[in-house]
C-alpha positions in Angstrom: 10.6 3.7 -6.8 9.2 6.9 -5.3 5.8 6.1 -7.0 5.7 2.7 -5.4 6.2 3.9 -2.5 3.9 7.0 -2.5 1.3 4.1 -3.7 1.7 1.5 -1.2 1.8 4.3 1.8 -1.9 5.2 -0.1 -2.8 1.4 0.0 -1.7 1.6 3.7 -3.3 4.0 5.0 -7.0 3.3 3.4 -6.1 0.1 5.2 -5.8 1.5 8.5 -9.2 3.7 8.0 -10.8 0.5 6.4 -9.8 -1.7 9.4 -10.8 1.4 12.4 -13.4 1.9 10.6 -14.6 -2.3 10.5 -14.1 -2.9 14.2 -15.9 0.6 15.2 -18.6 0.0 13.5 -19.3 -3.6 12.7 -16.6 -6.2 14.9 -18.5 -9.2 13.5 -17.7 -8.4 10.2 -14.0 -7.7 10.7 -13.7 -11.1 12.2 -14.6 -13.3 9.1 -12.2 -14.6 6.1 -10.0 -16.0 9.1 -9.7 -12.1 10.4 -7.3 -11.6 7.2 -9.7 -9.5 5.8 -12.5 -6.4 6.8 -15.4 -5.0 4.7 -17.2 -2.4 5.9 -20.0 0.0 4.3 -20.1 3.3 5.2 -23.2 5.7 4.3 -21.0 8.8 3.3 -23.0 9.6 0.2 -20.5 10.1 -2.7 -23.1 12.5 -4.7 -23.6 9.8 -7.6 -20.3 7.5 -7.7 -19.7 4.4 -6.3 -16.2 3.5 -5.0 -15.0 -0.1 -4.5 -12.5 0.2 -2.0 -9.3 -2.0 -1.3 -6.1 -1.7 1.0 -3.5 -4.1 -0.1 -0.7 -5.3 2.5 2.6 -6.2 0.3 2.9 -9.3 2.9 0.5 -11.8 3.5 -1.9 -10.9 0.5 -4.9 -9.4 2.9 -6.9 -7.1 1.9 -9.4 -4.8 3.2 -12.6 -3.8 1.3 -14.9 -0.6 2.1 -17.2 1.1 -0.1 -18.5 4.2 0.8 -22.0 4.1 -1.1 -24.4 6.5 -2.3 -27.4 4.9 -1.4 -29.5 7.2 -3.7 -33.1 7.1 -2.4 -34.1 9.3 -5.2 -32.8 7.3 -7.9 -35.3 6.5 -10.9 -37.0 3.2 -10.8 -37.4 2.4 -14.4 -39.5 -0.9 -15.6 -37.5 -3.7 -17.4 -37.4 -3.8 -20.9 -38.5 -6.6 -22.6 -39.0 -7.5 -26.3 -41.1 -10.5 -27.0 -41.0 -12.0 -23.4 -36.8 -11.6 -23.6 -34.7 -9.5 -22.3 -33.1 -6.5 -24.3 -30.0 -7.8 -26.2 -27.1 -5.4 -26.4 -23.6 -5.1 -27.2 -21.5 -2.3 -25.4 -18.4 -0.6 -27.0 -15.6 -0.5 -24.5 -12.9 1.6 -24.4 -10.0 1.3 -22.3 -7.9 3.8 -20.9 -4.6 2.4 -19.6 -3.5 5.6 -17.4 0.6 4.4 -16.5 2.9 6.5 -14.6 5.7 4.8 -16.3 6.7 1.9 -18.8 7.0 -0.6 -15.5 4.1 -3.2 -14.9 3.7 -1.6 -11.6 3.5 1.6 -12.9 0.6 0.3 -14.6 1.9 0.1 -17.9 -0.6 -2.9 -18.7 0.1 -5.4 -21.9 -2.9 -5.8 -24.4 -2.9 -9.9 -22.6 -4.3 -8.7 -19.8 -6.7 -6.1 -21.1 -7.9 -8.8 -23.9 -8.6 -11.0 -20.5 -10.8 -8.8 -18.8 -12.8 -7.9 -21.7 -13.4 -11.8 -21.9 -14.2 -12.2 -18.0 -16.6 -9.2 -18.8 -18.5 -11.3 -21.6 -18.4 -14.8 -19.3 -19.6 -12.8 -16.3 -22.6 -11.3 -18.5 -23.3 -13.3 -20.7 -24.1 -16.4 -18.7 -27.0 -14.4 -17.1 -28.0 -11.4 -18.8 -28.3 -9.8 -22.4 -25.4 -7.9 -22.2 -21.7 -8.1 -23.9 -19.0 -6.0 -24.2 -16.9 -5.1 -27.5 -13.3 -3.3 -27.8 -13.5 -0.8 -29.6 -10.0 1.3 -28.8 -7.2 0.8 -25.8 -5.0 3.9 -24.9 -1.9 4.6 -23.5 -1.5 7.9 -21.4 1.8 8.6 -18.9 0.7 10.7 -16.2 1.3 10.4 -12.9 -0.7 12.5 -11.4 -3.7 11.0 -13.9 -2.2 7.4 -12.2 -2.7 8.5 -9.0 -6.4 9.9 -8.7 -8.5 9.6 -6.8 -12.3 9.6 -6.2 -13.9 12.6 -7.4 -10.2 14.8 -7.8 -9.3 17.0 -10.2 -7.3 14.7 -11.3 -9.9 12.3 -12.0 -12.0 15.6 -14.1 -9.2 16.2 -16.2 -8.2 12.8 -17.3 -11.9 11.8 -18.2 -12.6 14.7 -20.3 -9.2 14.0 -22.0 -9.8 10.7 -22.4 -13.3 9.9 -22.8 -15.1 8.4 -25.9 -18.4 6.9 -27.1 -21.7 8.1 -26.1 -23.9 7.7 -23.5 -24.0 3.3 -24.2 -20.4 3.6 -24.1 -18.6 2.1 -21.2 -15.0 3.9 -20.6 -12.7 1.4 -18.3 -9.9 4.0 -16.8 -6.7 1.7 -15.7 -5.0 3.6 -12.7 -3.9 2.5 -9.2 -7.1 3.1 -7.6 -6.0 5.7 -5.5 -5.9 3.5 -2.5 -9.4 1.5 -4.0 -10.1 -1.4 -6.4 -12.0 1.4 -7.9 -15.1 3.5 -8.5 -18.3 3.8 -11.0 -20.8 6.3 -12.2 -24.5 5.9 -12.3 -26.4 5.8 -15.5 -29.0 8.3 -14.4 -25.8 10.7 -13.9 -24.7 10.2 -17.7 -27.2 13.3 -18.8 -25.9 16.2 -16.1 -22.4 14.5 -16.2 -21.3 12.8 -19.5 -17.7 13.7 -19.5 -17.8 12.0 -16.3 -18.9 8.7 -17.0 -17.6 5.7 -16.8 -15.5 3.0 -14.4 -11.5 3.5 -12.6 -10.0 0.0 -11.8 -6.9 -0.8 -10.2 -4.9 -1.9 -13.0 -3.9 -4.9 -10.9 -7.0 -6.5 -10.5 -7.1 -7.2 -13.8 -6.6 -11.3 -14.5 -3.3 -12.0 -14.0 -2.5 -9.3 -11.6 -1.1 -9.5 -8.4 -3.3 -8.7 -5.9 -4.5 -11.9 -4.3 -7.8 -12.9 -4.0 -8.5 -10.2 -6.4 -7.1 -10.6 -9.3 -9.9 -12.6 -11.8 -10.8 -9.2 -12.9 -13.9 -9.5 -11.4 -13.4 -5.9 -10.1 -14.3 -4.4 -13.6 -17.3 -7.1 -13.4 -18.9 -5.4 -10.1 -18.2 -1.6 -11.2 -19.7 -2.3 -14.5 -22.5 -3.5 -12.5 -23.1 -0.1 -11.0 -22.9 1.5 -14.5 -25.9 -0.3 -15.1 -27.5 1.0 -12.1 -27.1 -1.8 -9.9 -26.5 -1.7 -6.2 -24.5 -3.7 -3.8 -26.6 -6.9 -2.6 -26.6 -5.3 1.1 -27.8 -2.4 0.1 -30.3 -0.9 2.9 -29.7 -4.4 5.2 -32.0 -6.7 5.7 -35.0 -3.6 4.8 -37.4 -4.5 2.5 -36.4 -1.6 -0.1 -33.0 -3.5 0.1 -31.1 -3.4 -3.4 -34.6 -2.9 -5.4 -34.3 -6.2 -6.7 -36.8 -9.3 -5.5 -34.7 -12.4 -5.8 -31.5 -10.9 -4.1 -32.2 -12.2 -0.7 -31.5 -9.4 1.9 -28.1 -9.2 3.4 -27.0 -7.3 6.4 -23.6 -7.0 6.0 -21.5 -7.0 2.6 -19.5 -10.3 2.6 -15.0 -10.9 3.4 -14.1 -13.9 1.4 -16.0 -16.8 0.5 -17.7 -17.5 3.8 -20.3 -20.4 2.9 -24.1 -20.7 4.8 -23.7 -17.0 5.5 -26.8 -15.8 6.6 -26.9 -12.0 8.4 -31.4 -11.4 8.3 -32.2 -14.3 9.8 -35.9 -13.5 9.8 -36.0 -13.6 5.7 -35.3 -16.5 3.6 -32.3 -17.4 1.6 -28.8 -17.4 2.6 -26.5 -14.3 2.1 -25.9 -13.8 -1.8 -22.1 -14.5 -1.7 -22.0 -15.4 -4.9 -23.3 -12.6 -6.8 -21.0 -10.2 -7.8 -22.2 -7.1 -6.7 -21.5 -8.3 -3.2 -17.6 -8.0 -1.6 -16.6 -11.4 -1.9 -13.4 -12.3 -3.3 -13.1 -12.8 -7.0 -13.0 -17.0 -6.9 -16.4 -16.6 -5.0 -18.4 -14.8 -7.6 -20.7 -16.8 -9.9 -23.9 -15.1 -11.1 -26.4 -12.4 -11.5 -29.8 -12.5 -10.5 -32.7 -12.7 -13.4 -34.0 -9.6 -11.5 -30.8 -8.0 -11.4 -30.8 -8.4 -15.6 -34.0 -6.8 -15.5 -32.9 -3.6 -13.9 -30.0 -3.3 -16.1 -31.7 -3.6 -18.7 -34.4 -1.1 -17.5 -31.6 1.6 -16.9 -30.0 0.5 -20.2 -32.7 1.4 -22.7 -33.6 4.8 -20.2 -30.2 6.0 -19.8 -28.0 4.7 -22.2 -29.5 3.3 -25.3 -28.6 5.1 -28.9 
């Protein structure tokens, strides 16, 4: 009982800063998903993670999203890699680290079901529009509470990733925990070399499929993180700029997206609606659909630079 509670007074109060922080800095966007839920993006660089944030009320099911993101101007552009006209074709070895802070679901003591189902939204997700899929390779058990409780970029966080940690650099390392107030948070390819033991993605154990977090709980959560481990960015990455998310056809998007809001449109000026349904925007899990061609391309780029054995 004292960990719930420690948790959901975490969940709380990233709530409260996600919601201050909506209405201070963006009203519109705190308005939309019938004012029941508030994504903001802030620019506090997070020197080479990416964290997908969530506050979760235990009544009503709303849900606030903020992810403070490292835009990373300098990043590496890297060219696709192709082979024959096609895309690179690669299978990923996935390990997952189910970090529990005792043998109660909501201590995050996850059954093999659910873990099983998100390695399976993982291969629909990806393999409907790129060349990627994912393969289990292990699944661990660790009891830690403190390890359950991380957060982004803690001590905590260092010493259960170099404890845990497998695979090499194509590796992708899920790390089950309760988010430490987020849905979770992802490392950059490009980091992998000065950072290895670092590597990898933390998800709220709950956002799994068949969690509880409503509106969230498809797994699509692992879905957008892994994104960012290929070295994409959100889709309203620099606004409605021209740099935007460095890929062509994701229209340009001004805000990041609350819900499932169809005909959004936030730059006007450019064509194509808002890219709701691409899952490295906010929208809720039911909303997400697709990746991009382009976006395939980059991951693959970064893939064969970064990760590739």
């Amino acid at each position: 009982m004292k960990g719930f509670t420690r948790r959901r007074a975490v969940a709380l109060l990233a709530f409260g800063t996600a919601l201050f922080t909506a209405f201070s800095a963006s009203p519109a966007a705190a308005h939309t998903e019938q004012a029941r839920a508030a994504s903001i993006c802030s620019s506090l660089p997070l020197a080479g993670q990416n964290t997908f944030g969530l506050a979760a009320l235990a009544r009503g099911g709303s849900a606030a999203r903020g992810e403070p993101g490292d835009l990373s101007p300098t990043a590496p552009n890297v060219a696709p890699s192709k082979k024959g006209g096609k895309l690179l074709r690669a299978t990923v070895p996935t390990y997952v680290h189910v970090i529990r802070a005792g043998l109660a679901y909501e201590d995050g003591n996850v059954p093999m079901t659910m873990i099983n189902a998100q390695i399976a939204v993982l291969n629909r997700a990806y393999g409907a529009d790129t060349g990627f899929s994912f393969r289990l390779v292990g699944v661990d058990y660790t009891t830690n509470a403190d390890w359950f409780d991380m957060t982004y970029n803690s001590p905590d966080e260092r010493r259960a990733k170099e404890a845990l940690r497998q695979g090499g650099s194509n590796a992708l390392n899920i790390y089950l925990t309760n988010g430490g107030g987020l849905l979770g948070w992802a490392t950059w390819p490009w980091k992998y070399r000065e950072l290895p033991s670092r590597d990898g993605i933390v998800v709220n154990f709950d956002s799994l499929p068949g969690g509880t977090i409503a509106g969230f709980n498809l797994g699509h959560t692992a879905t957008h993180e892994a994104g960012h481990w290929f070295g994409l960015y959100h889709t309203f990455q620099g606004g409605c700029s021209a740099s935007g998310d460095g890929v062509e056809d994701t229209p340009p998007e001004k805000v990041p997206t609350a819900g499932c809001p169809e005909g959004k449109d936030t730059c006007t000026k450019d064509p194509g609606l808002d890219p709701i349904h691409n899952y490295m925007d906010y929208s809720t899990d039911p909303c997400y659909s697709e990746f991009t061609p382009g976006q395939a391309e980059r991951m693959a780029g970064f893939f064969v630079e970064f990760r590739q054995q």
